[in-house]
C-alpha positions as CSV (number, residue, x, y, z in Angstrom):
1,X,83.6,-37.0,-43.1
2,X,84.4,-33.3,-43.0
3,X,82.9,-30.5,-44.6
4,X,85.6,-30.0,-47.4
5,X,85.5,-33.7,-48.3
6,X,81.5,-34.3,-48.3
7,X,81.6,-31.2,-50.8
8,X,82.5,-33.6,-54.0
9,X,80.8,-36.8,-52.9
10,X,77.4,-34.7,-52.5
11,X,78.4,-33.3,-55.8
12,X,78.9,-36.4,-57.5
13,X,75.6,-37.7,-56.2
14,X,74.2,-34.8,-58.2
15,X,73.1,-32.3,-55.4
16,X,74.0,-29.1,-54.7
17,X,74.2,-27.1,-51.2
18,X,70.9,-25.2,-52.6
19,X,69.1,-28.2,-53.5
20,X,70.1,-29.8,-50.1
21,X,68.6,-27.0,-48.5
22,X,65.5,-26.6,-50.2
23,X,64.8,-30.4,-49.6
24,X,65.2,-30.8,-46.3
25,X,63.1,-27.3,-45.9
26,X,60.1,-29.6,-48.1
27,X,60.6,-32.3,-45.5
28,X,60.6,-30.4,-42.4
29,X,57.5,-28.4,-43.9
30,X,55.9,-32.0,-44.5
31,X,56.2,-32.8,-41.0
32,X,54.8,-29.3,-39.4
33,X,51.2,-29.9,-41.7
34,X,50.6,-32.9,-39.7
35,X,51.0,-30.7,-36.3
36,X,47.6,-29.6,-35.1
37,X,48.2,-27.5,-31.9
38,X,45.0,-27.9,-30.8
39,X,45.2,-31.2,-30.4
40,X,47.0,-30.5,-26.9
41,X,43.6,-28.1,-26.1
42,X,41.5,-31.2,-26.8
43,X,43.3,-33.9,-25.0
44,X,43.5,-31.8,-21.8
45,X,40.1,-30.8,-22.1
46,X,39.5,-34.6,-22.1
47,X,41.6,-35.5,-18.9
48,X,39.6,-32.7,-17.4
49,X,36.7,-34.3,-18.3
50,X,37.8,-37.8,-16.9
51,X,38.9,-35.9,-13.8
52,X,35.4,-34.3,-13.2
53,X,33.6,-37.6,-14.1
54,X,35.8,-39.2,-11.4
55,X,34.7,-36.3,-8.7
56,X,31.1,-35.9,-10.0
57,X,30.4,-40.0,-9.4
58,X,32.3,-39.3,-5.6
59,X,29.1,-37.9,-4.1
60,X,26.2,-38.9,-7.1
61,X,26.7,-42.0,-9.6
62,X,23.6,-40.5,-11.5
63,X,24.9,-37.3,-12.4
64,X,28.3,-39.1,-13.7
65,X,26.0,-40.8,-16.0
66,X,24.2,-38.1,-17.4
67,X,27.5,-36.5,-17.7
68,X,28.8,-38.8,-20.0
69,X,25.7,-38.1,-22.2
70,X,26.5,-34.6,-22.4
71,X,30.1,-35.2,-23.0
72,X,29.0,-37.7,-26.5
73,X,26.7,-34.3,-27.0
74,X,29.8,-32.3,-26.8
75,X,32.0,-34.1,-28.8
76,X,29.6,-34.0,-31.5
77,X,29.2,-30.6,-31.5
78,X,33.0,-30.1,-30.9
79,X,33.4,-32.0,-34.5
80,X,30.6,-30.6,-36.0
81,X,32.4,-26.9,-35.4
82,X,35.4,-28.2,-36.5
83,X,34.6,-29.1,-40.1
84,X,33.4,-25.4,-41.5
85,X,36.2,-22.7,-42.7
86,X,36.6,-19.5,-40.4
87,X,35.4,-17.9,-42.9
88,X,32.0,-19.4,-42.8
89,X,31.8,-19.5,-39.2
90,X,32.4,-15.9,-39.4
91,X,29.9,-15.2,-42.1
92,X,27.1,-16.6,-39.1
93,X,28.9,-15.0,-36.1
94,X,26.3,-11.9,-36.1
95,X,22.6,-14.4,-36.7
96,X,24.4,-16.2,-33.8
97,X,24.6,-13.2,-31.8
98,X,21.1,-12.0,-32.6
99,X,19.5,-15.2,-31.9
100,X,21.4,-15.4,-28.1
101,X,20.3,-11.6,-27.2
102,X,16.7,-13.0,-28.2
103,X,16.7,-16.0,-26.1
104,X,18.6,-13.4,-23.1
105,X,15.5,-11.6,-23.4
106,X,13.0,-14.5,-23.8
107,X,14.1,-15.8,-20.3
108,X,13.3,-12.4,-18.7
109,X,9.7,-11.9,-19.6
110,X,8.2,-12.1,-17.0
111,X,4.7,-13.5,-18.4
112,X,6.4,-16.3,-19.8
113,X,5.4,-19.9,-17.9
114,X,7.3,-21.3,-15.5
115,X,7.3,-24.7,-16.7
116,X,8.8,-23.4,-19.9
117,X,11.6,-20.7,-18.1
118,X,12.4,-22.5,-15.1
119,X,13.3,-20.2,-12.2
120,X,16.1,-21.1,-9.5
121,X,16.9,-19.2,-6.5
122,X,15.2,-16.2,-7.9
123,X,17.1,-16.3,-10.7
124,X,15.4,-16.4,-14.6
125,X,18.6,-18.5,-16.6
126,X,17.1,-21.8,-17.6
127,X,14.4,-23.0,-20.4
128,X,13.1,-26.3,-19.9
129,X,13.9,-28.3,-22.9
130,X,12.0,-31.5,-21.8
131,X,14.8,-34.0,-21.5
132,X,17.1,-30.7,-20.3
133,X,17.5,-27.4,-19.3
134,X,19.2,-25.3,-21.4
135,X,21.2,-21.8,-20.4
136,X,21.0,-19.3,-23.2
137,X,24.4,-17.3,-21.0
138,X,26.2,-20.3,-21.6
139,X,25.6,-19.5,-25.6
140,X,26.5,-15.9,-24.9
141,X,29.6,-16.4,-24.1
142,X,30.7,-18.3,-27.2
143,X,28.2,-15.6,-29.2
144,X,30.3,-12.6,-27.7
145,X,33.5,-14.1,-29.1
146,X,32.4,-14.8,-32.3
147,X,30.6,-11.4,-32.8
148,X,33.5,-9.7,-31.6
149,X,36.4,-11.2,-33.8
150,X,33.9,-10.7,-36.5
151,X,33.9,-7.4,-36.1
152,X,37.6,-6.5,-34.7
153,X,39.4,-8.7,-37.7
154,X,39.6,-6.2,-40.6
155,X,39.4,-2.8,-38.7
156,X,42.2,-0.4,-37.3
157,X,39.4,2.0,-35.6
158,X,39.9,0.1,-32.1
159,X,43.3,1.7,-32.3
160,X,41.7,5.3,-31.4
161,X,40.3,5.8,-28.2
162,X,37.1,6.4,-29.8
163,X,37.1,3.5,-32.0
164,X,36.5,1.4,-28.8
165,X,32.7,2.2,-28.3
166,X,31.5,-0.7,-30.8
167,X,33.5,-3.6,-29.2
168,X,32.5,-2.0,-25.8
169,X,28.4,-2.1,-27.2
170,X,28.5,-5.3,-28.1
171,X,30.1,-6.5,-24.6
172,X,27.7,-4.7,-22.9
173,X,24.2,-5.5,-24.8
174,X,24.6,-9.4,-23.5
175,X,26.5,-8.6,-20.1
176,X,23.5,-6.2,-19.0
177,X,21.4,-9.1,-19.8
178,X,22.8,-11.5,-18.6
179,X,23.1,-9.6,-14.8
180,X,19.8,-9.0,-15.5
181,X,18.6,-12.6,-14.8
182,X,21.0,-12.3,-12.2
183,X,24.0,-14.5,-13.7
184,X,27.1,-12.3,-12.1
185,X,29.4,-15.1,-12.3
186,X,28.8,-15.5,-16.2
187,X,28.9,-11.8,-16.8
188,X,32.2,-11.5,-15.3
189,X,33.9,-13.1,-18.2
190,X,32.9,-11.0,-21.3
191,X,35.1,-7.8,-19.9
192,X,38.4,-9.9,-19.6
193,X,38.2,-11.4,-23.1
194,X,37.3,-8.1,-24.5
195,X,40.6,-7.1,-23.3
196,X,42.4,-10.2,-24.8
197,X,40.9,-9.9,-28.1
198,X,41.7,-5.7,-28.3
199,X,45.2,-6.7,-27.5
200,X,45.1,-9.2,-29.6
201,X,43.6,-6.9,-32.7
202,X,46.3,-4.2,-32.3
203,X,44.7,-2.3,-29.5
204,X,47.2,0.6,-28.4
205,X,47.9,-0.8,-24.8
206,X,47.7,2.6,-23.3
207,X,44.3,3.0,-24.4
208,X,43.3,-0.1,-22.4
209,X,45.7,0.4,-19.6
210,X,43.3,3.9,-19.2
211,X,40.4,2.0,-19.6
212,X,41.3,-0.4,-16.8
213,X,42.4,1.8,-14.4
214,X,39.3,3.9,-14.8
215,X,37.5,0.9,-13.9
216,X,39.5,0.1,-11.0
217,X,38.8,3.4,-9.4
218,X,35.1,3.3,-10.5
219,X,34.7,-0.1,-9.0
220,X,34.1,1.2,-5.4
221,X,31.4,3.1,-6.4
222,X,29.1,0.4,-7.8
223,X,29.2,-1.4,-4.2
224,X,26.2,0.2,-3.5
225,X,24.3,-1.1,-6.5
226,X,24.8,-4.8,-6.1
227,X,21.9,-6.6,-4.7
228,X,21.6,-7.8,-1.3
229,X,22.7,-11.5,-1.2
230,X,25.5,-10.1,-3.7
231,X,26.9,-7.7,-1.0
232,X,26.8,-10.4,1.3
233,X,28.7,-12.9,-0.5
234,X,30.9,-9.9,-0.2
235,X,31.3,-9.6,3.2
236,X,30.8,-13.2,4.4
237,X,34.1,-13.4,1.9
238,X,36.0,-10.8,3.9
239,X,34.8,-11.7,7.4
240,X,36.0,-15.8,6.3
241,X,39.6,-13.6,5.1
242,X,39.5,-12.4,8.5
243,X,39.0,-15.4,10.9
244,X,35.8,-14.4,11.4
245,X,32.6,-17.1,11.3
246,X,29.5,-15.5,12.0
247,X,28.4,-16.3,8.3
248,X,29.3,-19.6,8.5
249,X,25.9,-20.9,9.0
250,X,24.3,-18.5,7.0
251,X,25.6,-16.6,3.2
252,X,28.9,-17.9,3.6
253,X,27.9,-21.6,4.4
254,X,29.1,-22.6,1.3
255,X,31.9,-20.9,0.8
256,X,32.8,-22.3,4.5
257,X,32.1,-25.8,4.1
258,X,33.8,-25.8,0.5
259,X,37.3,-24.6,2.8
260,X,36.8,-27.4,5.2
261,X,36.8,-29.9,2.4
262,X,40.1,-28.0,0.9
263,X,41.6,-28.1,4.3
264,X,41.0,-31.9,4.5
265,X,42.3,-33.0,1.4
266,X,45.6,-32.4,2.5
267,X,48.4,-33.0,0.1
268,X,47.9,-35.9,-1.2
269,X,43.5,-36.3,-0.7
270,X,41.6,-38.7,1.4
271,X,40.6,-41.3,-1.5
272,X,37.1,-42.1,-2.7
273,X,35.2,-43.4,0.1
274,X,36.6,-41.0,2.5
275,X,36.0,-37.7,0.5
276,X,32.1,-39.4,0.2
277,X,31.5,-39.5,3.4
278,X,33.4,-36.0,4.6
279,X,31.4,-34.7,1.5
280,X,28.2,-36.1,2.5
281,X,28.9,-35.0,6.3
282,X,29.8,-31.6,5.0
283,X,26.4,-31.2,3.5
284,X,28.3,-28.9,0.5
285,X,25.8,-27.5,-1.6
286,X,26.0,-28.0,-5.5
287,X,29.1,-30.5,-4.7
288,X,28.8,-31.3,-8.7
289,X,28.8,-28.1,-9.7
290,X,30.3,-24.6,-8.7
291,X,32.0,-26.9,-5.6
292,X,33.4,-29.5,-7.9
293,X,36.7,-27.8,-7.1
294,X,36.4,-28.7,-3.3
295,X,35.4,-32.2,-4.0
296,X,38.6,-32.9,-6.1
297,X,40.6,-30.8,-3.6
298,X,39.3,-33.3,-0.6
299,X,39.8,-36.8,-3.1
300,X,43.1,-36.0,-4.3
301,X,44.3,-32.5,-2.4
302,X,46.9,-30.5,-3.5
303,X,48.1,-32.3,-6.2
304,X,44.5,-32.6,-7.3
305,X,44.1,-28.7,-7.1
306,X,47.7,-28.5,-9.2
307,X,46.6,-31.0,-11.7
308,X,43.6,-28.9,-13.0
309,X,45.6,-26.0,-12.9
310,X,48.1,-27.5,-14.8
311,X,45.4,-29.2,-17.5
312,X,44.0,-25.7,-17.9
313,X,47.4,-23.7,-18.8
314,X,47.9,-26.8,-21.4
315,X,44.5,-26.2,-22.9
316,X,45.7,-22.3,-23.2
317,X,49.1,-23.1,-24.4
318,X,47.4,-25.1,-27.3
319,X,44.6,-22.1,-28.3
320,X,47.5,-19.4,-27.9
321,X,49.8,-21.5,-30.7
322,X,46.8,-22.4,-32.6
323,X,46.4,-18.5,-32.9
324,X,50.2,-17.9,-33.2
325,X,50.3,-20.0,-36.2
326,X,46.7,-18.9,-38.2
327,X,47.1,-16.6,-40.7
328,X,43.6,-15.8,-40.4
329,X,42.3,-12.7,-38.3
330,X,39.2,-14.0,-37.5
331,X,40.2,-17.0,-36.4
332,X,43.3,-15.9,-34.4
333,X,41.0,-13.5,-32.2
334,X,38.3,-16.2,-31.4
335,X,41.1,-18.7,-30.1
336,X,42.0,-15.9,-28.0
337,X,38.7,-15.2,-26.7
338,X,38.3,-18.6,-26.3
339,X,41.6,-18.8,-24.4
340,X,40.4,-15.9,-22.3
341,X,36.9,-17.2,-21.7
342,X,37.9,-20.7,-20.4
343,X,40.7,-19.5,-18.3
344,X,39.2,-16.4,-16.6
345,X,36.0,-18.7,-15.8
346,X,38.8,-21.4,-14.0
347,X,40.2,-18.6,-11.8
348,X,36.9,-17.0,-10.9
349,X,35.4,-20.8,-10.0
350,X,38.5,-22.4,-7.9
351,X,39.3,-18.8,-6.7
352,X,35.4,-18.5,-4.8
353,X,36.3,-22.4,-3.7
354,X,39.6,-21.5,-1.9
355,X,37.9,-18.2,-0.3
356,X,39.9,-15.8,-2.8
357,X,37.0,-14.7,-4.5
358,X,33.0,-13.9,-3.3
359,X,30.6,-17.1,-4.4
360,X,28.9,-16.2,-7.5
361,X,27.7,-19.4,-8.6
362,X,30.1,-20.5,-11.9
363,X,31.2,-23.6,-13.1
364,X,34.4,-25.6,-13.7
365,X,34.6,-25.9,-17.3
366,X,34.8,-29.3,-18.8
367,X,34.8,-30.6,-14.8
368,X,31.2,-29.0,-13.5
369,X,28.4,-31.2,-14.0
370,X,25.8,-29.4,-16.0
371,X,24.8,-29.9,-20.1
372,X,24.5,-26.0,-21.5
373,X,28.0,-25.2,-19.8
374,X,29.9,-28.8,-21.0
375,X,28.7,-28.4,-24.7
376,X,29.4,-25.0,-25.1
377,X,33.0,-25.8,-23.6
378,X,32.9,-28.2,-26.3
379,X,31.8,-26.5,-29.4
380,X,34.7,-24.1,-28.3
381,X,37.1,-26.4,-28.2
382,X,36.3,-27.6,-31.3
383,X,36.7,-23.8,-33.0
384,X,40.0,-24.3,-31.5
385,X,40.4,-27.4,-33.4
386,X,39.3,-26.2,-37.0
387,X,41.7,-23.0,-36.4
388,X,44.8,-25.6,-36.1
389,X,43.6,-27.5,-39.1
390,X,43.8,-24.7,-41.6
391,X,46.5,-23.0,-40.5
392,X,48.9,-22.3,-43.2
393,X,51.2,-25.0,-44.1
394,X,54.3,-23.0,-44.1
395,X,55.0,-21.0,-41.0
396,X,57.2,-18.6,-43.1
397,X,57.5,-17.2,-46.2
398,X,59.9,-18.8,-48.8
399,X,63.4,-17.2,-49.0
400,X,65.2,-15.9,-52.0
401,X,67.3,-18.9,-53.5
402,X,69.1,-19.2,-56.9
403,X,70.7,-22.1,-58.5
404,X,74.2,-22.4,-60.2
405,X,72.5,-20.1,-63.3
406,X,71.0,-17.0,-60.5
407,X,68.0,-18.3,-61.8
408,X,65.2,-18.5,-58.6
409,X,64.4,-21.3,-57.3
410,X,60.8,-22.4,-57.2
């Protein structure tokens, strides 16, 4: 039927091209509410987790198990996030804060007992919780995002040069304590998704651009004032670049061992048992954890490696449209900064696995074993998921449409 023919049978039927329009507009709007773009976040977050169970039981059964614990905890507290508005998220974003630069502190006193702040390799991060220990940086990270979209989403002072200082303060405040305990891995992620969020709030790009390359040329400079076993990672990273093993059995074991496992995973991995044993053999320190990389590298190789990658950028892709589609300022900037968070910590992690990057002790996200770092993947995850489920339901505003009479269309 052509066009000038299906004119006066749609007319007879009673319909008009206006009304035609307008209802097939309602239906296709009916269709987007049920889309949830997070929903693409959650389920790779969740074949990441399967993934990391599956490379976490390949050198300890025990720690898979425990795993799954904290991924039900997760979940949970992934739902539980989900359920309040933005807008009352936002109204606790600065308590939240508060309450993580408190328990930052806490773990630095130094009279506090050891049986309550648990040290590890010199390092104050962890208060026992009985049944756990629990990482108040982990909390920081999802504290700093909050905070900050709190504060960016109604203001256009960030715009001046000048304007910059309070998002810069309250980056700061939590990165200089978290160093402090040392944690450099953890503190490396709040100065990226500052960045994301400014541009994301409107920042003037040449303003950060300056700000950046200041940094860059700064950077040198602050060699010098990393701690010892820091500046070695350094160079044991450089000298590994280089061909060169004479860290190999000493700072840059690790980093050494986790590059043998790599290199043996080939391109399509050595299977279960075999990866066991070479892992075993290897004697890999924290194999669950910052090293979980290398152990799916060595089971499944390169198309292991490309898998996680791949999961990752869909995780992003579903935060970035969950923000592309809110309405809502707050909410757009913490899906960025959640965006930010998640995918600066993957590069830092398999980047110090593959000898790109120094060690500096930093987990996989949803793939590391370890309870604070899991849930608090999980509780931003599930901000991701409330964001997608109030979005509006139209994506666009309606047009200007008149019937037969010019009168508007409603």
């Amino acid at each position: 039927m052509t066009q000038a023919t299906a004119a006066p049978h749609i007319a007879r039927r009673g319909y008009t091209p206006v009304s035609l329009h307008v209802q097939a507009r309602e239906i296709h709007r009916s269709r987007l509410a049920f889309v949830n773009p997070a929903v693409v976040s959650i389920a790779a977050a969740l074949a990441l987790n399967i993934l990391g169970l599956m490379a976490i039981s390949t050198s300890s059964a025990e720690h898979a198990w425990r795993q799954v614990a904290f991924l039900l905890v997760g979940v949970v507290a992934a739902a539980s996030l989900a359920i309040p508005s933005p807008r009352r998220v936002c109204s606790v974003a600065w308590p939240f804060y508060a309450l993580t630069l408190l328990l930052l502190v806490f773990v630095l006193i130094p009279f506090v007992p050891e049986w309550l702040v648990r040290p590890r390799n010199g390092a104050r991060r962890w208060i026992n919780l009985g049944f756990t220990d629990f990482q108040p940086s982990e909390m920081a990270k999802l504290a700093f995002v909050l905070v900050l979209a709190s504060w960016l989403r109604h203001r256009r002072n960030h715009r001046r040069l000048l304007g910059l200082m309070v998002p810069f303060a309250l980056t700061l405040i939590p990165l200089a304590l978290v160093l402090r305990e040392p944690d450099l891995g953890t503190a490396l992620l709040f100065v990226p998704a500052l960045f994301a969020m400014l541009i994301a709030a409107g920042a003037k790009k040449r303003h950060i651009a300056a700000i950046v390359l200041g940094g860059l040329l700064v950077a040198p400079l602050s060699y010098p004032m990393l701690k010892p076993h820091q500046r070695a990672r350094i160079d044991a990273m450089i000298a590994q670049m280089r061909g060169d093993d004479r860290y190999e059995q000493d700072i840059g074991f690790q980093g050494a061992r986790a590059m043998t496992l790599v290199g043996a995973g080939g391109l399509a991995g050595v299977g279960r048992e075999h990866a066991a044993a070479l892992v075993e053999y290897n004697r890999l320190p924290e194999e669950h954890n910052d090293m979980i990389f290398a152990v799916i590298c060595c089971r499944w190789g390169l198309w292991g490696g490309l898998l996680v990658w791949g999961l990752f950028l869909v995780f992003a892709a579903g935060g970035l449209l969950a923000a592309a589609l809110s309405k809502n300022p707050f909410a757009r900037l913490v899906a960025v900064g959640v965006v930010a968070i998640t995918l600066t910590q993957m590069v830092i992690n398999t980047g110090m696995t593959i000898g790109l990057l120094p060690i500096t002790g930093m987990t996989l996200p949803f793939v590391s074993y370890g309870g604070s770092s899991l849930i608090v993947s999980w509780m931003m995850t599930g901000l991701l998921l409330g964001i997608g489920l109030r979005r509006p339901r139209y994506l666009t505003a309606d047009s200007f449409e008149f019937d037969e009479n010019d009168e508007p269309i409603r």
